[in-house]
VOSEKOL-668662 format. One line per 2 residues: number of its first residue (from 1); their letters; for each residue x, y, z of N, C-alpha, C. Coordinates in steps of 0.1 Angstrom, whole numbers, always signed. Layout:
NUM = A = X:Y:Z:X:Y:Z:X:Y:Z ~ ...
//
This chain:
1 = XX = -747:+702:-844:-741:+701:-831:-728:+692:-832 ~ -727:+682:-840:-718:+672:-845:-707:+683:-850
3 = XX = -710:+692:-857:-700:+703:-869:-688:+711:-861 ~ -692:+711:-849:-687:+725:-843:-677:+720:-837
5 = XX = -677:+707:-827:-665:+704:-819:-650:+694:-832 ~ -657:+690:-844:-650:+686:-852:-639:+701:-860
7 = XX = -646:+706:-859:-642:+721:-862:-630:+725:-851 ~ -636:+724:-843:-626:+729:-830:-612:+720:-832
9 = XX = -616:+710:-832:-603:+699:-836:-596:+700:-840 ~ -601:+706:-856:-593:+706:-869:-585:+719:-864
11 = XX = -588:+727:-860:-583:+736:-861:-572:+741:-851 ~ -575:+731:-839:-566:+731:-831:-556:+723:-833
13 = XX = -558:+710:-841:-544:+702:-850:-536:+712:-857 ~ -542:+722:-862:-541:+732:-874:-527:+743:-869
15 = XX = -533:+744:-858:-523:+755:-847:-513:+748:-841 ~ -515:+738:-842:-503:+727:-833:-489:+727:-844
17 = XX = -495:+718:-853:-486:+718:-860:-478:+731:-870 ~ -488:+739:-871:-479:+754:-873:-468:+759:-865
19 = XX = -472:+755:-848:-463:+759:-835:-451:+751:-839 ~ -451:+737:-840:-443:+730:-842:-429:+730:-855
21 = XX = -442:+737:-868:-432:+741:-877:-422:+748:-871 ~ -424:+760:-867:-424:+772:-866:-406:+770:-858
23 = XX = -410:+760:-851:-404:+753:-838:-390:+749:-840 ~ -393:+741:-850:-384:+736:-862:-373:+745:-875
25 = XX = -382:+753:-871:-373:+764:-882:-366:+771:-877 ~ -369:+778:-860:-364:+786:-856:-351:+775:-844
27 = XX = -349:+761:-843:-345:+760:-836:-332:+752:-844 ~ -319:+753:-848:-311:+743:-858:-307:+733:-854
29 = XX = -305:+722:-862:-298:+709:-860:-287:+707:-852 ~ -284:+696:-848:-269:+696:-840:-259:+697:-847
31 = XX = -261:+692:-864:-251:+692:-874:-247:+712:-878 ~ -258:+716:-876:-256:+733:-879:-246:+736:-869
33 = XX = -255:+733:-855:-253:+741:-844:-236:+739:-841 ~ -230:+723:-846:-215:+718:-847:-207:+728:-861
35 = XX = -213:+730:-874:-207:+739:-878:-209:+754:-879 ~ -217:+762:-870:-215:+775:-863:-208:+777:-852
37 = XX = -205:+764:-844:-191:+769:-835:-178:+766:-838 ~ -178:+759:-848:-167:+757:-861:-163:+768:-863
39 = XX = -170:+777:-870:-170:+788:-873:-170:+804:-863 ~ -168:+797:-853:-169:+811:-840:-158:+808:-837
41 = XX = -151:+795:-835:-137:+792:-830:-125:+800:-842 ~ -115:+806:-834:-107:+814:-842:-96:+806:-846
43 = XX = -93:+810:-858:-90:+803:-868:-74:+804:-866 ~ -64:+783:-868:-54:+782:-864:-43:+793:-867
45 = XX = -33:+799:-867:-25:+806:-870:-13:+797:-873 ~ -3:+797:-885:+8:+789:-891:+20:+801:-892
47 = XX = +29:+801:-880:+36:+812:-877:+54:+804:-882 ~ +62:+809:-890:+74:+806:-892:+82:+815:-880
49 = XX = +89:+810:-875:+98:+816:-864:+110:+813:-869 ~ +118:+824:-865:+137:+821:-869:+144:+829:-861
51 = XX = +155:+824:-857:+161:+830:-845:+175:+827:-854 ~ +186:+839:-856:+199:+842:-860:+209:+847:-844
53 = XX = +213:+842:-839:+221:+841:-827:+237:+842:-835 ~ +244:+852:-825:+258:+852:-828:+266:+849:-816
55 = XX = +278:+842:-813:+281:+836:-801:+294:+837:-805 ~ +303:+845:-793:+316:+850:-791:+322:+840:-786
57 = XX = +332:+834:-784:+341:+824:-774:+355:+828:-779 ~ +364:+823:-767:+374:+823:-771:+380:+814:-778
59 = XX = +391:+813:-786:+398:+805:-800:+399:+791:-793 ~ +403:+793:-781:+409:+779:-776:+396:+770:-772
61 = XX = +386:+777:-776:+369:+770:-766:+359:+766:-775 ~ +363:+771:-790:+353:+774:-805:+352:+754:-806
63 = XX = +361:+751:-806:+356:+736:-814:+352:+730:-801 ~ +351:+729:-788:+342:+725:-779:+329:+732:-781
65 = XX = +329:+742:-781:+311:+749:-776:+307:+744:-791 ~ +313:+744:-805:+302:+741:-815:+302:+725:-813
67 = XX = +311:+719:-811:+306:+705:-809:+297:+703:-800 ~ +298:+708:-789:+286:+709:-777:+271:+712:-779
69 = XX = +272:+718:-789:+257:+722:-795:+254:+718:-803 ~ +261:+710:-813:+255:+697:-820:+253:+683:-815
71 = XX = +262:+680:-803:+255:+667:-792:+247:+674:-785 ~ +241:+688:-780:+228:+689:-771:+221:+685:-781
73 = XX = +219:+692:-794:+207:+693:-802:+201:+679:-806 ~ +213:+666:-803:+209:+650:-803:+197:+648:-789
75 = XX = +197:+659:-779:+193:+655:-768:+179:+654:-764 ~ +173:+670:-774:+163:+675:-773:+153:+672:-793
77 = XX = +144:+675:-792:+136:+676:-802:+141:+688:-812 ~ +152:+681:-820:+158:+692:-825:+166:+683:-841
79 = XX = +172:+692:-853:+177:+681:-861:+187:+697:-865 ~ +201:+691:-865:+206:+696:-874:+209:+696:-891
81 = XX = +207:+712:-899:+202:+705:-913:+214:+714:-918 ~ +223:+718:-915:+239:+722:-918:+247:+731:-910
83 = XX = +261:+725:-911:+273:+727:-898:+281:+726:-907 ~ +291:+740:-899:+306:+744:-908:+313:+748:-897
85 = XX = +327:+742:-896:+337:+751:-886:+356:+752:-899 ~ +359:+766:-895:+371:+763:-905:+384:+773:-894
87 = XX = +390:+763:-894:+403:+766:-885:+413:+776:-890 ~ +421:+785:-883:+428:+797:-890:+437:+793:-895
89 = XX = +438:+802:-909:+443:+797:-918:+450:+810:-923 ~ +457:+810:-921:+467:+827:-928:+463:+835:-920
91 = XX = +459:+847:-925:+447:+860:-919:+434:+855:-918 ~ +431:+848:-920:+416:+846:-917:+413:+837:-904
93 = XX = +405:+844:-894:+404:+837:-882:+394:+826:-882 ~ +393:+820:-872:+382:+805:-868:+369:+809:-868
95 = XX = +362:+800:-871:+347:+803:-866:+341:+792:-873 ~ +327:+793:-871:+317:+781:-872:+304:+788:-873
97 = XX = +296:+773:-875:+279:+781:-882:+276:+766:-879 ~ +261:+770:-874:+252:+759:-875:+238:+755:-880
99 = XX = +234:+753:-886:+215:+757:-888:+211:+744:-885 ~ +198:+745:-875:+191:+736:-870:+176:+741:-868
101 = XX = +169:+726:-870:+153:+733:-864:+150:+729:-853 ~ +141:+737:-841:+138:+730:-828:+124:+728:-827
103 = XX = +118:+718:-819:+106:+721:-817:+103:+732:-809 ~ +92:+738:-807:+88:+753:-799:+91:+753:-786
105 = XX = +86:+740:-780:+89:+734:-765:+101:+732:-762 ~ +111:+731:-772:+124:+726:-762:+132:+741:-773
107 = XX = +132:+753:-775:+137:+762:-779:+141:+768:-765 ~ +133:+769:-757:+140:+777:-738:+150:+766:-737
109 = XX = +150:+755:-738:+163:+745:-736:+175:+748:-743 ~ +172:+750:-755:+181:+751:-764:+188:+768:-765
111 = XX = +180:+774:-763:+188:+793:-758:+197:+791:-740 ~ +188:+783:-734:+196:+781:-723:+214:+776:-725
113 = XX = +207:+765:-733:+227:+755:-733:+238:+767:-737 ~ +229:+775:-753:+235:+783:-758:+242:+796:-748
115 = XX = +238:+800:-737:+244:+807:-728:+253:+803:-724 ~ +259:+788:-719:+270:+784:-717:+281:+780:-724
117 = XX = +281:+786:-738:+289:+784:-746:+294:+793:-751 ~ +291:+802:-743:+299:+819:-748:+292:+831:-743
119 = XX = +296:+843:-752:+289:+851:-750:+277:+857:-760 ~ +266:+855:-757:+257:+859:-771:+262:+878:-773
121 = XX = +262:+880:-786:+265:+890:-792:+254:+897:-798 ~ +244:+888:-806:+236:+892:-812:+223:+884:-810
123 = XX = +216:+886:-811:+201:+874:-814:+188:+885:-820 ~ +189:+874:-832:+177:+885:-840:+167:+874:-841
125 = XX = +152:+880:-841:+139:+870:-840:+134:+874:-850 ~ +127:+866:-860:+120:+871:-872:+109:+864:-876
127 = XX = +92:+867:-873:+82:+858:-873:+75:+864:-886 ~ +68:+852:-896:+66:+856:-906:+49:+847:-908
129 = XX = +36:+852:-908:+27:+845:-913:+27:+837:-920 ~ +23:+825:-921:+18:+817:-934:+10:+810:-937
131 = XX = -2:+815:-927:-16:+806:-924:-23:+809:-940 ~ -21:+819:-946:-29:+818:-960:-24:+808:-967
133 = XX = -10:+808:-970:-2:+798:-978:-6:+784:-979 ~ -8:+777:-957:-11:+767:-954:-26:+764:-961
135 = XX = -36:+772:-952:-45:+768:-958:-51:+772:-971 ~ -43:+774:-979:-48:+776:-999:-40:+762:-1003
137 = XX = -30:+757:-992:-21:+739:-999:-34:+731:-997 ~ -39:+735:-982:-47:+721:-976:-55:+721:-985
139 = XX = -63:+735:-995:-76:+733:-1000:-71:+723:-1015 ~ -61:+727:-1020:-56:+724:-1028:-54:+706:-1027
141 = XX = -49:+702:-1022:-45:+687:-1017:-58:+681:-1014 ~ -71:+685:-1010:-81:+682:-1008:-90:+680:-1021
143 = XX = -88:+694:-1027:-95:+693:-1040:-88:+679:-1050 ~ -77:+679:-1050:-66:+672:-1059:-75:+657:-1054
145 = XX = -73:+656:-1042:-76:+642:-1033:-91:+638:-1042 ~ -96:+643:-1042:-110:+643:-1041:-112:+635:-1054
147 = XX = -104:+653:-1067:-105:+643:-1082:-103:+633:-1087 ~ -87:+628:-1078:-78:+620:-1081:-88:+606:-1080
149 = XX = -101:+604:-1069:-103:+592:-1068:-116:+593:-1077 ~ -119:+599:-1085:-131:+603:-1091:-127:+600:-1103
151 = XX = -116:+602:-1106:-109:+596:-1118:-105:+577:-1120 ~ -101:+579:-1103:-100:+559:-1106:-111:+555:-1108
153 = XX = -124:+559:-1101:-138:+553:-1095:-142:+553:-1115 ~ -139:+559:-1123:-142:+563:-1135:-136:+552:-1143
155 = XX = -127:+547:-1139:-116:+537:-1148:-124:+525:-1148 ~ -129:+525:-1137:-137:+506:-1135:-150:+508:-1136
157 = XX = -155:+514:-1143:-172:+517:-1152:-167:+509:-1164 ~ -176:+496:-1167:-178:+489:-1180:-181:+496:-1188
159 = XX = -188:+512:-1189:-195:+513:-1199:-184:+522:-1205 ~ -172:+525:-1201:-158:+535:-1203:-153:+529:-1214
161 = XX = -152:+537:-1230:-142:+532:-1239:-130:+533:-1240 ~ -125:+531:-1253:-111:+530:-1250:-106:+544:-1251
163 = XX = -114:+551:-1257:-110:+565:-1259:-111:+573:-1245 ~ -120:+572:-1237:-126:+578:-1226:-112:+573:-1220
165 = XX = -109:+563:-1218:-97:+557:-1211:-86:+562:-1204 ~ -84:+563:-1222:-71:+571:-1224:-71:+588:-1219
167 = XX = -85:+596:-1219:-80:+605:-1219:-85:+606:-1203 ~ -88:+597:-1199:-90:+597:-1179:-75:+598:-1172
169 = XX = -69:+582:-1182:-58:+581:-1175:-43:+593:-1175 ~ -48:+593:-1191:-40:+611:-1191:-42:+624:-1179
171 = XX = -57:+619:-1176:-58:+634:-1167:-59:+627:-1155 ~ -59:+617:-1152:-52:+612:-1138:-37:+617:-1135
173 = XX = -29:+612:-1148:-16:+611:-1144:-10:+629:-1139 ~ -16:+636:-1147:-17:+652:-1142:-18:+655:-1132
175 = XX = -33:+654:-1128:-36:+652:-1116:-31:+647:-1106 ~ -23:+635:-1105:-16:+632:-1094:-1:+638:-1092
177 = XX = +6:+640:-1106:+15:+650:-1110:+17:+663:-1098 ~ +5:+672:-1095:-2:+682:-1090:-2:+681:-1076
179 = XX = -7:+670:-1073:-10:+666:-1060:+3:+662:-1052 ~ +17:+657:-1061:+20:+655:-1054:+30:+667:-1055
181 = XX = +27:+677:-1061:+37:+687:-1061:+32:+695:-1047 ~ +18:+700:-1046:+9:+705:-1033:+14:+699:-1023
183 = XX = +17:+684:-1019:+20:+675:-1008:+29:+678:-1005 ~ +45:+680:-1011:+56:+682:-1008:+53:+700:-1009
185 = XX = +47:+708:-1011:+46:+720:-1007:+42:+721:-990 ~ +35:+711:-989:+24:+712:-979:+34:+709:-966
187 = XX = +46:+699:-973:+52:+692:-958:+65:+705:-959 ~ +68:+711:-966:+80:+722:-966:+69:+732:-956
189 = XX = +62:+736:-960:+56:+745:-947:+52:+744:-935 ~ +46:+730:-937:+49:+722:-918:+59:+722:-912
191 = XX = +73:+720:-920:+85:+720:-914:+91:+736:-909 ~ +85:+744:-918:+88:+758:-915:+77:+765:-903
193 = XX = +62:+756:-902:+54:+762:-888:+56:+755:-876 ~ +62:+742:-879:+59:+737:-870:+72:+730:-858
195 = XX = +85:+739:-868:+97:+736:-860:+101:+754:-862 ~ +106:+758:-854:+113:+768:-852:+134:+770:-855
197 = XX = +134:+777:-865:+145:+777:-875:+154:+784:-869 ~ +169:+780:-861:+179:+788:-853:+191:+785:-861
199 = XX = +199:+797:-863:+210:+796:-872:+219:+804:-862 ~ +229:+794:-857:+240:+800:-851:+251:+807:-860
201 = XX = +258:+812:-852:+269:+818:-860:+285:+817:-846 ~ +293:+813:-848:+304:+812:-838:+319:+821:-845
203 = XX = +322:+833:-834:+332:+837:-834:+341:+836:-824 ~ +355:+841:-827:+364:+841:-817:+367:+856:-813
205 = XX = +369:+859:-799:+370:+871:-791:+388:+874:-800 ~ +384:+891:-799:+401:+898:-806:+404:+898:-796
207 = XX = +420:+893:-787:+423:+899:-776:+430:+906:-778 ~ +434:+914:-794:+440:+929:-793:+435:+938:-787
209 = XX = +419:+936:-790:+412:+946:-785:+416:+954:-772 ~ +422:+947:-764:+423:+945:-752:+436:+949:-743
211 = XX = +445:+948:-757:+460:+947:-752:+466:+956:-747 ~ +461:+973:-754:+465:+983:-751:+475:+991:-757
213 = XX = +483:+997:-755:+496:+1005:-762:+505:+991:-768 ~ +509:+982:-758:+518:+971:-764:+515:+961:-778
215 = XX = +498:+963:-772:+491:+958:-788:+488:+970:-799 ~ +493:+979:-800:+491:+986:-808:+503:+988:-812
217 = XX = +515:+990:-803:+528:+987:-809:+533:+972:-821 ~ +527:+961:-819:+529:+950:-825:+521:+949:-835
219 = XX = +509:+958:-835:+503:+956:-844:+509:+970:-856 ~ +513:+980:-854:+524:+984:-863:+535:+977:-866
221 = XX = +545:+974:-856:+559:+964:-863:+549:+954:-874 ~ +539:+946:-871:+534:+936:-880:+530:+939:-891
223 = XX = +525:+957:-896:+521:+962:-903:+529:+971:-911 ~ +543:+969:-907:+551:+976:-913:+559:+968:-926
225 = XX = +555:+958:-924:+563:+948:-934:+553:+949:-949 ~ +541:+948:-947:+531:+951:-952:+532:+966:-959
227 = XX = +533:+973:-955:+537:+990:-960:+550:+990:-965 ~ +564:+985:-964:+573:+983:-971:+570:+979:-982
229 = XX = +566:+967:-983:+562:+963:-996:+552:+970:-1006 ~ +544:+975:-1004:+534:+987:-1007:+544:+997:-1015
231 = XX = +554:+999:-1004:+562:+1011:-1009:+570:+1007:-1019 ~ +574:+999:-1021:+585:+992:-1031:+582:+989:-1042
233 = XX = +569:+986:-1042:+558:+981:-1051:+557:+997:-1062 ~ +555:+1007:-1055:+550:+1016:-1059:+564:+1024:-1064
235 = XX = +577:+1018:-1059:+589:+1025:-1065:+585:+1022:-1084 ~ +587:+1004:-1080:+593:+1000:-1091:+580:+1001:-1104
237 = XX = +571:+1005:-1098:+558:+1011:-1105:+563:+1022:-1116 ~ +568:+1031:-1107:+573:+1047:-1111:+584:+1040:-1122
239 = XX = +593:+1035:-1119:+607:+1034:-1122:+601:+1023:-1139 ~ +595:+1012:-1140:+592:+1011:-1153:+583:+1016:-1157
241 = XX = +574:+1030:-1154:+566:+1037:-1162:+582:+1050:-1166 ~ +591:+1053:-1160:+600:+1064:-1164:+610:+1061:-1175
243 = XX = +615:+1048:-1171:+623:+1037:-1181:+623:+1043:-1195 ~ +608:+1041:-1203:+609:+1038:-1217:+609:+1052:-1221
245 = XX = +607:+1063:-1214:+609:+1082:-1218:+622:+1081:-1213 ~ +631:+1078:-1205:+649:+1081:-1203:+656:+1077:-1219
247 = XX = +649:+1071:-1227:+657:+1066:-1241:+656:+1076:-1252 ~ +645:+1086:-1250:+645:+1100:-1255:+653:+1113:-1248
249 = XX = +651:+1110:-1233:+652:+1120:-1225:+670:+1126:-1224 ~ +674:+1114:-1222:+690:+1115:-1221:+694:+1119:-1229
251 = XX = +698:+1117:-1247:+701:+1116:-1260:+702:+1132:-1258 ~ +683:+1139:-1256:+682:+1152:-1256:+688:+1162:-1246
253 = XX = +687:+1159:-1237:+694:+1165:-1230:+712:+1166:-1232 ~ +715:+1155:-1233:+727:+1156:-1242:+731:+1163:-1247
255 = XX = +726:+1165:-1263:+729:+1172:-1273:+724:+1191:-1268 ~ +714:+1189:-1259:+715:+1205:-1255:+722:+1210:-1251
257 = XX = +731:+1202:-1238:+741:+1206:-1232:+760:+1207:-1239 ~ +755:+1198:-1250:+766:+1202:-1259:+766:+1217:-1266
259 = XX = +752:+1218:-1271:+747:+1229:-1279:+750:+1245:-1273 ~ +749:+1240:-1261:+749:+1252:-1251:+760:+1254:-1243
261 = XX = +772:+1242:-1246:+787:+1250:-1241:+794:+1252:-1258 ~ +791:+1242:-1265:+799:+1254:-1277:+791:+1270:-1278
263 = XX = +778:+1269:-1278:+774:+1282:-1280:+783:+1295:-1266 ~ +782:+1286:-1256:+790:+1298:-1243:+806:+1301:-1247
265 = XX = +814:+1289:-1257:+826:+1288:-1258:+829:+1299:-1268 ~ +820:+1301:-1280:+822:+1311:-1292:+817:+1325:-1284
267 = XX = +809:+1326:-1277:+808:+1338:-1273:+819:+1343:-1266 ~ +823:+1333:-1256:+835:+1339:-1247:+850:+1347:-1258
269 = XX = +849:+1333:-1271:+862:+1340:-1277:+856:+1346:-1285 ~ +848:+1352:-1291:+847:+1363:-1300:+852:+1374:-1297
271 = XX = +860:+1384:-1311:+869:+1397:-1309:+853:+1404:-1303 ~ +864:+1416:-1299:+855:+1428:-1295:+848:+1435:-1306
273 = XX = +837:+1443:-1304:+833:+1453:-1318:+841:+1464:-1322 ~ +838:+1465:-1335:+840:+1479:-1337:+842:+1489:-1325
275 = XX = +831:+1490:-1321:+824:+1504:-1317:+833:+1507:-1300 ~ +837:+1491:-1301:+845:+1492:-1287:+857:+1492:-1288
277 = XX = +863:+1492:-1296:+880:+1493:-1301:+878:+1511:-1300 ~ +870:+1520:-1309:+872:+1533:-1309:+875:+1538:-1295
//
């Protein structure tokens, strides 16, 4: 009578704690449950952006608008990382170039200013992935990170000889070598995701384009001086390639035209024939 409700007991502890396993297996930790939405959340993207802009102005306006765009770019979250302007100089006309990075947020600021400084001509956009590149540095600089202290932590063990030492500190110095080559990889590609790369270009407007018959007229008279010389060029071309053949040419001709009035002069006086006297 004693057997049966002890029974019942056991066996209902028996079932409890199997529910409970069960409970346990099927329901995950918060540390899981934190890295499975880790892993549902979609993964950052590391996008290089570049913008190539070409900007018309007139000659008389070129060294204000490029100076204007290198005091905005002091204004906003922006750095310039090389500027050229070169003044006309013979035939070659004016113009300028700028390369700067912007932050993403102040890029509509910075295309804005750029409208009041001429006319855009061109603007080319060119976006290039580099989230594999990013995240293969970060693993890289992590793993490096990791050895690098695993190697000091190794230096200050008493039980380390002098040989072990030496060949720690050798593969420390590698190792950090590595690390810091990854690091400065790591911040060249931050600078390329995480600023946006604009390279201006500044020309000056042709107002021949524009001029019509009278500029087409001047631009012959201007081009005539240019074609004389061409032509003169190409006389005296002829004239010492003919030069060193006139020192044979003359002599010969000479002597033919001698050859060929004595020969006309004996013919003229030669008697009649026979056959014509009968």
């Amino acid at each position: 009578m004693i057997r049966l409700p002890m029974v019942v007991i056991l066996a209902g502890l028996l079932l409890t704690a199997s529910a409970c396993e069960k409970r346990s297996m099927s329901v995950p930790p918060s540390s899981a449950l934190k890295l499975m939405a880790m892993d549902a959340r979609p993964q950052q993207r590391y996008i290089a952006e570049t913008h190539e802009i070409e900007i018309i102005t007139p000659e008389s306006e070129l060294q204000k608008s490029w100076e204007s765009v290198v005091s905005f770019c002091g204004t906003i979250q922006c750095e310039v990382t090389s500027s050229k302007i070169a003044a006309r100089t013979g035939d070659s006309v004016p113009s300028g170039t700028i390369s700067l990075r912007v932050a993403p947020q102040d890029l509509a600021k910075l295309l804005a200013d750029l409208q009041q400084r001429g006319k855009i001509a061109q603007h080319t956009t060119e976006r290039q992935d580099e989230t594999a590149q990013v995240v293969d540095t970060d693993a890289k600089v992590k793993n490096l990170t990791t050895f690098r202290d695993n190697l000091r932590a190794m230096l200050t063990k008493p039980s380390a000889t002098v040989k072990d030492l030496v060949e720690i500190q050798q593969q420390l110095t590698e190792t950090q070598e590595q690390l810091d080559s990854e690091t400065t990889r790591r911040k060249i590609l931050a600078n390329e995701t995480e600023k946006v790369a604009v390279a201006l270009s500044f020309h000056v407007e042709e107002s021949r384009r524009h001029a019509g018959a009278l500029a087409q007229i001047g631009d012959a008279l201007s081009d005539s001086g240019s074609v004389l010389a061409e032509s003169t060029a190409s006389l005296i071309t002829v004239v010492l390639a003919v030069v060193p053949w006139l020192v044979l040419i003359v002599p010969a001709i000479w002597v033919l035209a001698r050859v060929w009035c004595r020969w006309r002069r004996k013919r003229t006086t030669s008697p009649p024939s026979t056959a014509a006297a009968l």
